[in-house]
C-alpha positions in Angstrom: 27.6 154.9 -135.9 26.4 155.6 -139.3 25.5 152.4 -141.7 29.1 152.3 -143.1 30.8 151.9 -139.8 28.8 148.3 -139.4 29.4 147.5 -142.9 33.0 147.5 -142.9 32.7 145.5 -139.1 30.7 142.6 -140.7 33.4 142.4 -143.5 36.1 142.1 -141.1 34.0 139.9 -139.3 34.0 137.5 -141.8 37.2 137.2 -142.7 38.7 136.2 -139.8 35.6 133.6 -139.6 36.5 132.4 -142.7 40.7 131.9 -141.5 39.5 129.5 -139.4 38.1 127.1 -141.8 40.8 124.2 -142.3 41.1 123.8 -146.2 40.2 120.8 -148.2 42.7 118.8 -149.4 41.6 116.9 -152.6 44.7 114.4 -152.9 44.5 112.9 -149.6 42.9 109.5 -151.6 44.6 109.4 -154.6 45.8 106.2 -155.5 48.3 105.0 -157.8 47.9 101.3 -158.5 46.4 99.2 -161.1 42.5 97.7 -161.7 41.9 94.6 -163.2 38.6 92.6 -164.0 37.8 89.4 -165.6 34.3 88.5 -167.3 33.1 85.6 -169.8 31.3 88.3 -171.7 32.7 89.7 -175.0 33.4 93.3 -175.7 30.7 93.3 -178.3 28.3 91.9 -175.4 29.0 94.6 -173.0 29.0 97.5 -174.8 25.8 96.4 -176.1 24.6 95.8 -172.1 26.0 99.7 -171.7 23.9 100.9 -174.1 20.9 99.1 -172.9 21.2 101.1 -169.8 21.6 104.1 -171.4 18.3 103.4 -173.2 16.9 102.8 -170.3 17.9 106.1 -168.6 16.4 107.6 -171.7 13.0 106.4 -170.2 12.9 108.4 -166.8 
């Protein structure tokens, strides 16, 4: 069995490992519904706490 031969067996090796892998379903937590927050603070107020934090990642 020449080098070839056990080439082409580890490529058909492989694809039926990778059949067996179930696939990955990225809607399974979707959600369609609404988010609502209250707070005493003003727009202006947290905007300016945002980028506070952003200055502060800045640091690192």
């Amino acid at each position: 069995m020449g080098f070839g031969s056990y080439d082409e067996s580890e490529q058909q090796q492989q694809t039926t490992d990778n059949e067996e892998v179930d696939a990955v379903n990225v809607h399974e937590n979707d959600h369609d519904g609404q988010l609502s927050f209250e707070s005493d603070l003003s727009t202006n107020e947290l905007v300016s706490q945002l980028d506070a934090m952003k200055d502060g990642d800045e640091d690192d």
